[in-house]
TIFIZA-278533 format. One record per residue (C-alpha): residue in three letters; x, y, z. Coordinates in pm, whole numbers, padded with zeros to 5 digits, always signed. Last residue first. Layout:
! residues N
alaXYZ ...
END
This chain:
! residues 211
unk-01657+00611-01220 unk-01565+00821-00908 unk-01270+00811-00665 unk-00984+00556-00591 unk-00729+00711-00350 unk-00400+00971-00401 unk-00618+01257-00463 unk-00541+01516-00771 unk-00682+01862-00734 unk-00700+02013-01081 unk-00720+02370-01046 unk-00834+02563-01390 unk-00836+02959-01369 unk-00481+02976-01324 unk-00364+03134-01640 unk-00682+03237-01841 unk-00610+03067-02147 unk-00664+02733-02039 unk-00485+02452-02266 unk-00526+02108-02370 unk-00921+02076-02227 unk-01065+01789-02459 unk-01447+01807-02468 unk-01662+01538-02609 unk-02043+01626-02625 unk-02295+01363-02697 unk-02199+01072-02523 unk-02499+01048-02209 unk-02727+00871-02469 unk-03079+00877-02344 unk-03236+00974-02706 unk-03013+00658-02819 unk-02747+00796-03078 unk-02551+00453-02974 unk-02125+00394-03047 unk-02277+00068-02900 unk-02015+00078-02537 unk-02009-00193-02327 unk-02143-00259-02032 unk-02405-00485-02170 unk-02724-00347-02066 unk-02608+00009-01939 unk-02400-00006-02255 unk-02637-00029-02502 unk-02873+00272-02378 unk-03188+00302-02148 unk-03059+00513-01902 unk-03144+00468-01480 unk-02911+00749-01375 unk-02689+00482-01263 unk-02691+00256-01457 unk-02588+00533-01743 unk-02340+00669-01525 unk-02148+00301-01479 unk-02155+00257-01903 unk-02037+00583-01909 unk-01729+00537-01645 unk-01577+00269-01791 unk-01568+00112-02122 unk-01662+00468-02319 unk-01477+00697-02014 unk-01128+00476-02048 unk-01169+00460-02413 unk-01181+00824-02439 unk-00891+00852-02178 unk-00718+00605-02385 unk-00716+00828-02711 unk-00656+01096-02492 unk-00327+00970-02378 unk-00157+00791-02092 unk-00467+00770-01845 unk-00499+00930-01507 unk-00856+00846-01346 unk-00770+00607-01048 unk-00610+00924-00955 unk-00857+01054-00796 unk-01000+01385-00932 unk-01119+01716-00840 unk-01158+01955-01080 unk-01179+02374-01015 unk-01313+02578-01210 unk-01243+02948-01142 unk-01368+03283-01249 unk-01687+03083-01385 unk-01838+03131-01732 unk-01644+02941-02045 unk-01483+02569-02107 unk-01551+02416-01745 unk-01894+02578-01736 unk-02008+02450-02094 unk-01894+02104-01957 unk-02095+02041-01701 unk-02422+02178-01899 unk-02288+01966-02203 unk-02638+01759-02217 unk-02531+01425-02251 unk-02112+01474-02137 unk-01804+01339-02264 unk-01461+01484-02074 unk-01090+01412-02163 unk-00867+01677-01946 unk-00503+01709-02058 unk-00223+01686-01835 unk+00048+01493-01992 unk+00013+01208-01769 unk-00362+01246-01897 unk-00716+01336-01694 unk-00976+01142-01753 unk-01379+01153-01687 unk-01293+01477-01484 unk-01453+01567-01168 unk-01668+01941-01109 unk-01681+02243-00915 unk-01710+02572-01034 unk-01621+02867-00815 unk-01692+03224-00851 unk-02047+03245-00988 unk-02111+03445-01284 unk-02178+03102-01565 unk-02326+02928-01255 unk-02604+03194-01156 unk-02756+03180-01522 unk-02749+02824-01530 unk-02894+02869-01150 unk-03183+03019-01324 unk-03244+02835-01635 unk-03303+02526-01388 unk-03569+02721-01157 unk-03735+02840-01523 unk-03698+02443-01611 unk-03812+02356-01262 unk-03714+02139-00954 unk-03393+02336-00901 unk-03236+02213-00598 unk-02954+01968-00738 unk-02804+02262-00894 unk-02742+02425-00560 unk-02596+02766-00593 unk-02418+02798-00260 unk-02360+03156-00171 unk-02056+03063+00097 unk-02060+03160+00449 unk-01998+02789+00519 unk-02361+02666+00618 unk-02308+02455+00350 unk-02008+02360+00200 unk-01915+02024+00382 unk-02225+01938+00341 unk-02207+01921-00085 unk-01828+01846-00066 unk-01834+01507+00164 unk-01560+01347-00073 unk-01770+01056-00186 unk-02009+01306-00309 unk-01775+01569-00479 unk-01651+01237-00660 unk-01981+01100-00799 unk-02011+01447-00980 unk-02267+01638-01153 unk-02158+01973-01216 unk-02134+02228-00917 unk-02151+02574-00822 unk-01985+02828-00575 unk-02080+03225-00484 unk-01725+03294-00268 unk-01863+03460+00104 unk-01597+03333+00282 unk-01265+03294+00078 unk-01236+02962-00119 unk-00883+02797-00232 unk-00866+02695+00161 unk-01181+02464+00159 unk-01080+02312-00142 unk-00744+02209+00037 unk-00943+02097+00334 unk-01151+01873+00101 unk-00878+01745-00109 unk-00662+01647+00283 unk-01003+01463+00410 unk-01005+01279+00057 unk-00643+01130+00095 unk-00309+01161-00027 unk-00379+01499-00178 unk-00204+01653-00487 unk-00225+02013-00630 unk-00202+02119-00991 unk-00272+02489-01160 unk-00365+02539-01495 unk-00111+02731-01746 unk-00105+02424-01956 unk+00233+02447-01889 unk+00160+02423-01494 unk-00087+02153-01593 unk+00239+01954-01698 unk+00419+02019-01376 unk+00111+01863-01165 unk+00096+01572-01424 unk+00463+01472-01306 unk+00406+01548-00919 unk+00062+01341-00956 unk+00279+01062-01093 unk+00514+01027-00800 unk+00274+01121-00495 unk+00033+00828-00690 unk+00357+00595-00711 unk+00422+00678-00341 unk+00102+00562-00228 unk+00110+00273-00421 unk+00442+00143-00250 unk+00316+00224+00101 unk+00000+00000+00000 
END
């Protein structure tokens, strides 16, 4: 376990250096208590902060940890309308922190995302002073082209049992290259570069997070 450990530290310090290139910022955390009290620290009080749909912010306590924080939460998981939902879309693209996880994230640090709807995504690329992902680095991959295959094999046939799709690979596991109305593969987005210096932090945690 010691060994693994170290081999996370090790990579994480190699993909941190390649963000910094990117100009996007890198941090590593051995465990999910250390992410959280980083992300608590890259906040001040009163921040407005947002969220894509993540299995990660769950399993790291985010959504209590936040609230009752001083923080203008702008809870996505609260709007029960389509005017409600248009609203905190409207919130999100102003607010000051976006949080989200990445499907893949390469040695070279590049961020491979697929989303259904894009309204993750459209936040990561434009809108919100900072994003900031939060992955564990079960999720590192050598290239894109494996990050792709990573999230088609992986983490979208997971997502679609999850959220109760009918597609091909929430009944086989295996992705049918569908154009199912439910299909959750509609919008690739490959993050090589963020030209506002900073704006992207990718907190990298040494344990097994997400889909």
């Amino acid at each position: 376990m010691i060994n693994k450990t170290k081999a996370y530290e090790n990579a994480a310090n190699t993909i941190i250096a390649n963000l910094k290139k990117r100009q996007m910022e890198g941090y590593y955390c051995a465990t999910k208590e250390e992410a959280m009290d980083k992300i608590l620290s890259l906040m001040p009080e009163g921040s407005s902060i947002g969220w894509g749909g993540s299995m990660t912010l769950g399993q790291l306590g985010f959504y209590d940890a936040v609230k009752g924080k001083g923080y203008d939460v702008i809870d996505r998981y609260a709007a029960k309308t389509v005017e409600e939902q248009k609203d905190v879309n409207a919130r999100l693209v102003n607010s000051d922190f976006f949080f989200m996880s990445t499907n893949a994230i390469t040695v070279d640090g590049q961020l491979v995302n697929i989303d259904g709807r894009g309204s993750r995504l459209a936040f990561l690329c434009y809108g919100p002073e900072n994003v900031i992902v939060v992955t564990g680095m079960n999720k590192v991959v050598e290239d894109v082209d494996s990050g792709i295959k990573r999230i088609h094999t992986i983490a979208a046939p997971a997502n679609t049992v999850r959220l109760s799709r009918k597609t091909p690979c929430a009944t086989t596991g295996h992705c049918g290259n569908c154009m199912s109305p439910d299909c959750i593969c509609s919008q690739t987005v490959i993050t090589r570069f963020s030209t506002v210096p900073g704006r992207i932090k990718v907190i990298l945690v040494g344990e097994e997070l997400g889909y």
